[in-house]
Structures are given as C-alpha cells and as structure tokens.
DRENGU-365837 format. One record per residue (C-alpha): residue in three letters; x, y, z. Coordinates in steps of 0.5 Angstrom, whole numbers, plus 2048, in hexadecimal, padded with zeros to 3 digits. Layout:
N
alaXYZ;...
***
This chain:
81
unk7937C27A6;unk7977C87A9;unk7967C77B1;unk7987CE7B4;unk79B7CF7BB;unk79A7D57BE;unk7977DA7C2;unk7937DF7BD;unk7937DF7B6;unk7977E57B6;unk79D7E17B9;unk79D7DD7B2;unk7A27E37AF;unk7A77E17B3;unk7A67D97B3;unk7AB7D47B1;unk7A97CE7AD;unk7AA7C77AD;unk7A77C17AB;unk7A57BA7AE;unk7A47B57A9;unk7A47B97A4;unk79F7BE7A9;unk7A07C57A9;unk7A07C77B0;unk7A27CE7B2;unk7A47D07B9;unk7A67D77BD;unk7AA7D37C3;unk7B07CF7C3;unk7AF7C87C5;unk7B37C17C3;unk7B07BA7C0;unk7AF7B87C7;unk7AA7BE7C8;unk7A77BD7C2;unk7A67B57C3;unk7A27B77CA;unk79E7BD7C6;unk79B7B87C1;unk79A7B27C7;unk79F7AD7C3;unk7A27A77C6;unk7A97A77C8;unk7AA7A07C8;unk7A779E7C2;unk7AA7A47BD;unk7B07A57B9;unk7B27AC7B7;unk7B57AE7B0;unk7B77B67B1;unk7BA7B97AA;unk7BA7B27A8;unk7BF7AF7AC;unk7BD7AA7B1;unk7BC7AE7B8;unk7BF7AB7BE;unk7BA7AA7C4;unk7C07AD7C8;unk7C07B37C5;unk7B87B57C4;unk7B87BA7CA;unk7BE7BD7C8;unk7BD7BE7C0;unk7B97C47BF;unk7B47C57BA;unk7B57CB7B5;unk7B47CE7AF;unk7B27CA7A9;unk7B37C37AD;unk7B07BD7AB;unk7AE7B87B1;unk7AC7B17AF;unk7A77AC7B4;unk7A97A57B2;unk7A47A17B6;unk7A57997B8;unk7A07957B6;unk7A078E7B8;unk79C7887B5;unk79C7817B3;
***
C-alpha cells in the first residue's frame, strides 16, 4: 500500500519517500515524528517509535525530522490478562 501526501498529482516528481511499518509514504513538506503521530491520530501514551531501527526517544519526537527513505516503526502497547 503506497499512501501519497501531497497536494496534486503532479507534486509527486518532487517527493521524498519514507516508510512507516514497512509502508511507503511519499510527502512534499517537512515535518517531524510528532507531526507524523497527529497526522495519522496515534496515541502518544501508549506508543514506542523505532526511527532508523533505533529506539526513538519521546523527548526527541518533535525535533527528529522525517527524510528521505526513513523508516518509522509504531509499536503499540497492548495490555491483557
């Protein structure tokens, strides 16, 4: 499943690309993990990030900016008994 971010067809010449859960997304801005998180209404409480297979930090979602050919990982918490 490709999902595009962008304004017109035409925009996609000039995408970047990144994956999210093995995703490819393509976007025409910039915009870090936290912006990614709003976009797609995740819940920030109950998620851990792996940004370039490195466990990412909460403190460092706002500031790590997404690029070209990133990979993000959502692992979500899921509690049971």
């Amino acid at each position: 499943m490709v999902v595009y971010i962008f304004k017109t067809k035409s925009e996609v010449n000039f995408m970047e690309c990144f994956y999210v859960n093995d995703r490819k997304l393509f976007l025409n801005q910039s915009f870090s993990v936290n912006d990614l998180l709003v976009f797609l209404n995740l819940n920030i409480d109950l998620i851990v990030i792996e940004y370039n297979k490195i466990i990412l930090p909460k403190s460092l979602w706002k500031q790590t900016m997404i690029k070209n050919n990133d990979e993000v990982e959502f692992v979500t918490i899921v509690g049971g008994g």
